[in-house]
N, C-alpha and C positions, 0 to 999 in steps of 0.2 A: 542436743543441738546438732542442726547439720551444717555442713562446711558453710554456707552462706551465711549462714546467723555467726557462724565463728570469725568470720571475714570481715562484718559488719563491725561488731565488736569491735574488732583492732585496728577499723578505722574509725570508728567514733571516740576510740581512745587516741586517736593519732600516732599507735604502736606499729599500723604496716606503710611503709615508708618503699614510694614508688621513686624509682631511680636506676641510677646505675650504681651497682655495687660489687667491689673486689672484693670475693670473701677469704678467710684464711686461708684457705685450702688451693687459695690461686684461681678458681673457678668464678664466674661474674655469674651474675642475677640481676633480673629487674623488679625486685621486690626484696624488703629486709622487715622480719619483726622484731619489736624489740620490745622483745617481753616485759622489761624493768618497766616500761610507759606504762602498762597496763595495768603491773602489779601494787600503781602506786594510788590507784583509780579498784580502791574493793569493791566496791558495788559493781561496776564492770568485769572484776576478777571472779568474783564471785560466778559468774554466768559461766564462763569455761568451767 
């Protein structure tokens, strides 16, 4: 898979989450994944 097909993925799983985000480390981001969404969706997990 290349990074677009990996991207797709994680938003057809609704796992990359566009936003604003504090992340722990204090650093912000406008994008979060969150992996648990996808891992709960095998047939999608399965493609990564």
């Amino acid at each position: 898979m290349n990074e677009s097909q990996i991207l797709d993925t994680f938003r057809e799983s609704n796992a990359l989450l566009e936003g604003h985000f504090v992340l722990r480390s204090g650093l912000h981001s406008r994008q979060y994944f969150q992996c648990a969404l996808i891992l709960e969706q095998t047939k999608l997990a399965e493609r990564l």
